[in-house]
C-alpha positions in Angstrom: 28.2 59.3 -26.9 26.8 59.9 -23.2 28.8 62.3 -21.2 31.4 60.4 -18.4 30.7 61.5 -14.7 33.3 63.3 -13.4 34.0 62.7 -9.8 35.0 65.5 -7.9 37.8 65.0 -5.7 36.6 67.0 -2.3 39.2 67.1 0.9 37.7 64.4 3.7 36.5 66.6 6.4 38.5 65.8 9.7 37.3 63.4 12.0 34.2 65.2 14.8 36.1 66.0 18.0 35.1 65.5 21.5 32.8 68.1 23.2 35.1 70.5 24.7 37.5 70.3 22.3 39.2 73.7 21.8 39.5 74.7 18.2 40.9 77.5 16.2 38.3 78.8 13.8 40.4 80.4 11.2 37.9 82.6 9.4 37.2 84.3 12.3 40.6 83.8 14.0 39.5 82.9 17.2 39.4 80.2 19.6 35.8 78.2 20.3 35.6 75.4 22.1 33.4 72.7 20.4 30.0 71.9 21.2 28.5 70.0 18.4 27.8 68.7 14.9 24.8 70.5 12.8 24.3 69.8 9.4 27.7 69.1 8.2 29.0 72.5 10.2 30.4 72.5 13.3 29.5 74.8 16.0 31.7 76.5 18.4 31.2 78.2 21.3 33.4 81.3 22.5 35.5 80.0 25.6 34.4 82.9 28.1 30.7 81.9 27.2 29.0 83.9 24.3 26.7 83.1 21.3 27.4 80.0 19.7 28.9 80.1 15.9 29.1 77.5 13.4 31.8 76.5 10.9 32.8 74.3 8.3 34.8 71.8 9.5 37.6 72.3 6.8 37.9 76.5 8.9 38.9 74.8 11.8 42.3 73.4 13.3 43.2 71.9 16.7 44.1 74.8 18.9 48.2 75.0 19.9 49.8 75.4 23.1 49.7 79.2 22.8 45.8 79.4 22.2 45.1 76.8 24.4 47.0 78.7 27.8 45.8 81.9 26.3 41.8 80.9 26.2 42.0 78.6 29.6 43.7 82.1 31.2 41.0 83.9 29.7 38.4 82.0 31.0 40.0 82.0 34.4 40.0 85.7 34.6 36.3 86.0 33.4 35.2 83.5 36.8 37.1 85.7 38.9 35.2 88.4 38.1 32.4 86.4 38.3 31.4 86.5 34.3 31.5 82.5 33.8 29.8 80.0 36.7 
């Protein structure tokens, strides 16, 4: 008798979200705002400007209030002091 297939039941990866998007990575616990799709990963960049990371897309979760004031205040500071353009 041949063997069945056996479908494997794998979560649906969210939908991409717009560039800009401000995600929570949370492997790394930290906030990247999203610049791309690569492969099946996505990539995030740090929010005060940095080196890009990627991540799988099932690490990541739309960033709250809280992370959201807390990255935009962040990046505020960083252009005052002239780190950011």
């Amino acid at each position: 008798m041949p063997g069945k297939f056996v479908r494997s039941e794998q979560p649906e990866s969210p939908p991409v979200p717009e560039i800009g998007t401000l995600l929570v990575d949370v492997s790394r616990d930290q906030v990247g705002e999203f610049r791309g799709e690569w492969c099946g990963w996505w990539c995030l960049r740090p929010v005060c400007g940095g080196t890009e990371w990627a991540v799988s897309p099932g690490d990541t979760q739309l960033a709250g209030p809280e992370e959201r004031l807390r990255a935009e205040t962040a990046r505020a500071n960083a252009r005052s002091r002239g780190e950011l353009l």
